[in-house]
N, C-alpha and C positions, 0 to 999 in steps of 0.2 A: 361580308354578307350582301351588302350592295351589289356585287358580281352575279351573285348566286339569286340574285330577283331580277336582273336584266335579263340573266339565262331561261328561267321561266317567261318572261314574259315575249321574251323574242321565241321559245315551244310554242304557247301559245297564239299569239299572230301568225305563226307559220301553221299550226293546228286546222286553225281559225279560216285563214283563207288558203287552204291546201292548192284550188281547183287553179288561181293566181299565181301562186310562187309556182307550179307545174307551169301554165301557161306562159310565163317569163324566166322559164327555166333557171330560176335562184336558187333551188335547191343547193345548189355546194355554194355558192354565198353567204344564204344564212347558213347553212351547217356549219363554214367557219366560224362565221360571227358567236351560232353559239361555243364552239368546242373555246374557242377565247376565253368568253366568260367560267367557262366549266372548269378550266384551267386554272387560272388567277384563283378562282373558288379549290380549288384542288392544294393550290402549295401553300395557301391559309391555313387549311385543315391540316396538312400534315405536320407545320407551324406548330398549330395549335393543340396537337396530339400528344405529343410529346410533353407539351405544358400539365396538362388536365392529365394526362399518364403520373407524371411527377406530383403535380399534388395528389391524387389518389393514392400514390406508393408512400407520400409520408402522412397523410391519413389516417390508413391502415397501421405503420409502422404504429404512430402515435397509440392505436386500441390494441394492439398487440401490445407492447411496453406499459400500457395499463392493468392488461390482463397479467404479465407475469409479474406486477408487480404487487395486484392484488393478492396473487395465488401465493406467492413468496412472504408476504405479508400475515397471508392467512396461517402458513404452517409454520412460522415462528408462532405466532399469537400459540396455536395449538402443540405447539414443543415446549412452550413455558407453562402451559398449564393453564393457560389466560381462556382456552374455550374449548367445547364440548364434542368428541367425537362421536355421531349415533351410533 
């Protein structure tokens, strides 16, 4: 994340003094500098996608396997005669 606040802050300086980085013609300078940071911030996330992808799939699994296990639960209860169908 620390990539991904450099990256902001070198938009903004460049933002900031547009009429300077024109005058010293740095545009492709800093636009490397940032595409760098935007980068390193980019195979993070993708890193990190895959992670948060994975625990939300077992998650999910986990309320799913609760639900069929209440629902399988419930229709014994109600095949034994142990509860009331309206």
């Amino acid at each position: 994340m620390d990539s991904l606040s450099k990256a902001g802050g070198i938009s903004q300086e460049t933002l900031s003094t547009i009429r300077t980085v024109h005058a010293f013609g740095a545009e492709k300078k800093l636009k490397a500098v940032f595409d760098h940071f935007i980068d390193q911030t980019r195979t993070f996330d993708i890193k990190f996608s895959g992670v948060l992808g994975a625990g939300m799939a077992f998650f999910s699994f986990i309320v799913y396997c609760s639900y069929s296990l209440s629902f399988y639960f419930g229709t014994t209860l109600l095949l034994q005669g142990h509860g009331t169908y309206p």
